[in-house]
C-alpha positions as CSV (number, residue, x, y, z in Angstrom):
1,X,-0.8,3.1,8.7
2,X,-1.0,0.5,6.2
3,X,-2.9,0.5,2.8
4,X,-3.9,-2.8,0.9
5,X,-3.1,-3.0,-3.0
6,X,-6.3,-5.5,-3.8
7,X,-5.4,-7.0,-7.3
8,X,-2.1,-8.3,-5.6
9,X,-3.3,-8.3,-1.7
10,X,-0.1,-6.9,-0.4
11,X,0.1,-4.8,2.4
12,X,2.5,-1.5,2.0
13,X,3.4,0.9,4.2
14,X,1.2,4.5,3.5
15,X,-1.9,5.2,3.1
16,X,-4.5,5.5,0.5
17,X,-4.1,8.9,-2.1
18,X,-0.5,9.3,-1.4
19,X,2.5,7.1,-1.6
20,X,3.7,3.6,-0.7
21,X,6.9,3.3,1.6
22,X,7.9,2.0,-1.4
23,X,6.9,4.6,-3.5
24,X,3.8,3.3,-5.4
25,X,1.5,6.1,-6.2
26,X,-1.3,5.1,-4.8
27,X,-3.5,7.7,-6.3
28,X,-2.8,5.8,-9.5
29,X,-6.2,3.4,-9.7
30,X,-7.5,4.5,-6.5
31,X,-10.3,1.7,-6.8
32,X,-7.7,-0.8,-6.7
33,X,-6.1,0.5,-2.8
34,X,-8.1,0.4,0.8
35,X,-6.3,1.7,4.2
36,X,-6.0,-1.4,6.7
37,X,-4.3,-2.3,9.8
38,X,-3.1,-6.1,8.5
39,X,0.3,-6.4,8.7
40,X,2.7,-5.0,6.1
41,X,3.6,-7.4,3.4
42,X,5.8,-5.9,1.4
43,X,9.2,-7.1,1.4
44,X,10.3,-4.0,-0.9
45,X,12.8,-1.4,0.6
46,X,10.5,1.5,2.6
47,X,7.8,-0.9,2.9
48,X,9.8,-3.8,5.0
């Protein structure tokens, strides 16, 4: 599952109300994240 951060357009690895492989809370400005399938974008570690 992938979630989309929309201010940035980058793809993570999660999903919406939880947390980023990453480890972005994504329940944080929930407005600003939709589930997706596009391709991960995130280059960070747990995301990549």
């Amino acid at each position: 599952m992938a979630v989309k951060h929309t201010p940035t357009e980058i793809v993570h690895r999660g999903q919406k109300g939880g947390t980023t492989g990453c480890g972005t809370n994504t329940r944080e400005h929930p407005t600003h994240w939709l589930n997706t399938s596009e391709k991960i974008t995130c280059t960070k570690n747990g995301c990549s």
